[in-house]
N, C-alpha and C positions, 0 to 999 in steps of 0.2 A: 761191852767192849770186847772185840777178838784181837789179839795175838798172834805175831807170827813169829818164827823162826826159821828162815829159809838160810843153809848150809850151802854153800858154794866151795866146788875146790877146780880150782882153775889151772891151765895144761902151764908146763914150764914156759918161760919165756909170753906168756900171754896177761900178765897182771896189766900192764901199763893200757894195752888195752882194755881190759875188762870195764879197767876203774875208768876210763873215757867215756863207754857204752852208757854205763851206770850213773855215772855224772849228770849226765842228758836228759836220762831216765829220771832218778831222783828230781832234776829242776822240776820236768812234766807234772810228776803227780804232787807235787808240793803247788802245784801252780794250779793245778786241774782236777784235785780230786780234798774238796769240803769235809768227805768224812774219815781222807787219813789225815792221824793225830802224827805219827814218827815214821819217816822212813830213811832207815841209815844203815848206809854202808859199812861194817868195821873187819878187819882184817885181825888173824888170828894174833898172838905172840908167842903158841907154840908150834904150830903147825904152818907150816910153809907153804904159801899159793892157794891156802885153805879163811874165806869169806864168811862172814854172817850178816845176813840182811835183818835188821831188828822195824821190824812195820806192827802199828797198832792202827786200829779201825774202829771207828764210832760203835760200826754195830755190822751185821750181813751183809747187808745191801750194798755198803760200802767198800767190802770188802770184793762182793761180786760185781762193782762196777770198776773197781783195780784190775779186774783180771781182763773185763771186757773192753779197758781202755786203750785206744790207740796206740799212744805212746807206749805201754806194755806190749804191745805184738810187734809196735815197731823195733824195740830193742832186743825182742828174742832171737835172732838170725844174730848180732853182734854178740850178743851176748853167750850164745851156742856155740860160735865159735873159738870160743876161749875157754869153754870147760873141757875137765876133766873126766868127767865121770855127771850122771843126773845130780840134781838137786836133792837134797834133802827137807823136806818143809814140815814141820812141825806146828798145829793150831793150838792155841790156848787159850782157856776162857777167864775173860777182866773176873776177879773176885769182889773186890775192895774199890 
């Protein structure tokens, strides 16, 4: 199992959008991708306009069919638009 942790911090005024982009997004791969196990949006409580995307993946492959999926490229331009600063993403390997 891999791990993600992808940091988002999104420009003022741009949440309402963001959370739209990502709404879409999340349906997609919840709907179209077998080997994600979680993909979810949560938003900080200390840090303001500041995201964390919490995504787990069966294994690789699934992970690199995430990235090469449609609906993922289609969201990037909405999604671009409403940050802050790049992404932060962090991988971590299932132990247990």
């Amino acid at each position: 199992m891999i791990g993600v942790v992808a940091t988002i911090r999104v420009a003022d005024g741009k949440a309402d959008d963001f959370e739209a982009v990502f709404r879409t997004l999340s349906a997609a791969v919840r709907a179209n991708e077998p080997g994600n196990i979680c993909y979810q949006l949560t938003r900080s409580r200390t840090e303001p306009n500041c995201y964390k995307v919490l995504e787990l993946y069966a294994d690789a492959d699934a992970l690199k069919a995430h990235g090469a999926s449609e609906h993922f490229k289609a969201a990037g331009p909405g999604i671009g638009a409403c940050l802050a600063g790049r992404p932060e993403i962090e991988y971590l390997d299932g132990v247990a």
